[in-house]
N, C-alpha and C positions, 0 to 999 in steps of 0.2 A: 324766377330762377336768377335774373340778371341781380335784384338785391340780393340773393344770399351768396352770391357770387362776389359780389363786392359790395362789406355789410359798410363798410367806416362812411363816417358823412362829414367828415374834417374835412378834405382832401377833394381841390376842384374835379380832378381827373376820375375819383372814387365816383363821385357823384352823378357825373357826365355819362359813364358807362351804365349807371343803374338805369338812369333814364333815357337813355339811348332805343331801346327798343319802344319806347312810346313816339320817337320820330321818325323812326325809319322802318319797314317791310324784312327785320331780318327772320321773323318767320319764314318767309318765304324760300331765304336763303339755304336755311337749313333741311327745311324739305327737300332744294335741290341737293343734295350731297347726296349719293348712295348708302345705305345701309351698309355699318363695317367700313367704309372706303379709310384709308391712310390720305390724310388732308396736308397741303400745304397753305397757309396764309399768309399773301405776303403785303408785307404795312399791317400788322395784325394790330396796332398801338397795346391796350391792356390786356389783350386775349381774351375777348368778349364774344367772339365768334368759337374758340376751339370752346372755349366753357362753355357756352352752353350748347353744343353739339355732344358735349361729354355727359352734362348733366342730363340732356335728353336720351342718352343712350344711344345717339347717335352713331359716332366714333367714341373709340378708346386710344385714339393711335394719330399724330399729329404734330406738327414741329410752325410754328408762328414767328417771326422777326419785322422788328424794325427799328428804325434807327433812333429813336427817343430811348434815354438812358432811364427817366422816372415813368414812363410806361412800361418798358420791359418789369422794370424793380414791381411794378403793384403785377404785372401779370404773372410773376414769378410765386408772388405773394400768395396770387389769387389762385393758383395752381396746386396749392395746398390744400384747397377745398370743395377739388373734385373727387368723383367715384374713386373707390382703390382700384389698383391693378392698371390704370392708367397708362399711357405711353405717351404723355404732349409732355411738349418742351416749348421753350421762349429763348430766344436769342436776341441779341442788339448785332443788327448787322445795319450796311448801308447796301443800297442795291449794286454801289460798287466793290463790295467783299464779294468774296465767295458766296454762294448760296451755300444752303442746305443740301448734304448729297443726299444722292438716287432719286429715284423718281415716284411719283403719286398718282394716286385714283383720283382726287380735286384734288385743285387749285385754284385758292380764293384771292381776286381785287376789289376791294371790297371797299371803295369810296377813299381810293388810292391814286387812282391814275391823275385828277385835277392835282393835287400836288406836286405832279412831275414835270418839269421844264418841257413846252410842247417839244421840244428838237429829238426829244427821251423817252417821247411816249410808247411809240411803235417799238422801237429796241426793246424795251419794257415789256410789253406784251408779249416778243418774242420770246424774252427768257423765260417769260411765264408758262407758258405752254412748251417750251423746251422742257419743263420739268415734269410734263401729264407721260405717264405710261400709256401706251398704244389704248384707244378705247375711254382715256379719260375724258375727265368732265373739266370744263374753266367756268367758275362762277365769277360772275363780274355784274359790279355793280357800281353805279355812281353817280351822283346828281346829275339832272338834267339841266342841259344848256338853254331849256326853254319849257316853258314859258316866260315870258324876260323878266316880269316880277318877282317871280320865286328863284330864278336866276340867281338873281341878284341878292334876295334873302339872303343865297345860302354862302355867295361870295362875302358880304358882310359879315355872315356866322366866321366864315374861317379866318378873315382879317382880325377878328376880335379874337377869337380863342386860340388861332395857330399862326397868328402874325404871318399871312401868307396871301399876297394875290395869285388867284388860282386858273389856271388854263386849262377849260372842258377839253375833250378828247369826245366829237359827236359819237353818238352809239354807233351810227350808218360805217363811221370808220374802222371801230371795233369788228363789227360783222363782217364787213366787205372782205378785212386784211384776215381774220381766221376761214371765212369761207375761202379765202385764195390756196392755201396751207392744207385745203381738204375738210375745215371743221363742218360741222352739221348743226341747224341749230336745234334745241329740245325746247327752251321756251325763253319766251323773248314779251315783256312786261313795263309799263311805267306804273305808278303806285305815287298817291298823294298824301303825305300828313302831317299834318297843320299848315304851315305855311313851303311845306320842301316839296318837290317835287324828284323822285328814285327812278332810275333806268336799269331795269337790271337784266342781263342774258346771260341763259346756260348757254353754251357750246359742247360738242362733242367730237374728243380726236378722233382722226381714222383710225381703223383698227391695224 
């Protein structure tokens, strides 16, 4: 789904997404989302999570931003070649605009939060779950800060591709600060492939 999602093979970004699910657990991702739920993605980069939620018949119904100008552009792109009758969009936002209004059944971070100044993390989180309707879901997800080898891997991966030293946000943090807020957990996973090592937990708001 993810190639015919994004056929072109010019294009580093094209490429990266096709193969993207051969390194990371996002099957799994999409299991967690409820059936029909209205999704938020936020750091969606080419909308590689709303697509193929869409193409799986997942959701129909969905809004994704982030702040890269030639990701939004291919996910907009790529947005033309989901199911008809559709309802996802792409925005270029920075986490200091505005969001996206109203509120969602998920809410996806999806190997988001290491990109964010640690001082920014927790605020971050906050807005995110600001935006779950009573009873939603937060999926989150994001390399792990250990084992140190693969650590380290994946900090080299994003030096090279997204010119970025990057600051883990531990899972135990993630958990601790939603469990304070009232969240529940549903399931809570690490997942190895190739050389990455993925942290990923559902939560769920109070009702």
């Amino acid at each position: 789904m993810a190639a015919a999602l994004f056929p072109g093979k010019t294009s580093l970004i094209e490429s990266l997404n096709r193969l993207r699910p051969r390194i990371m657990p996002i099957e799994d991702l999409i299991a967690a989302v409820p059936a029909g739920a209205r999704v938020l993605d936020i750091g969606c980069g080419a909308g590689l999570f709303l697509g193929l939620l869409a193409a799986a018949g997942r959701t129909q119904d969905g809004v994704g931003f982030d702040t890269s100008k030639d990701a939004i552009a291919l996910a907009q792109s790529m947005q033309t070649r989901l199911p008809t009758g559709h309802r996802i969009r792409f925005e270029r936002l920075s986490v200091d605009d505005p969001w996206p209004e109203g509120t969602f059944d998920a809410v996806s971070l999806i190997d988001v939060m290491h990109h964010i100044p640690r001082k920014a993390q927790i605020g971050v989180l906050e807005m995110a779950v600001g935006k779950l309707r009573p009873g939603g879901r937060l999926i989150y997800k994001d390399m792990a800060d250990r084992p140190f080898l693969m650590a380290a891997a994946n900090r080299l991966h994003d030096l090279v591709i997204a010119r970025d030293w990057i600051e883990y946000l531990p899972l135990e943090t993630v958990r601790g600060t939603l469990a304070e807020m009232g969240f529940t957990v549903i399931e809570e996973r690490s997942a190895r492939r190739l050389w990455y090592m993925h942290e990923m937990l559902v939560m769920e708001a109070p009702a």
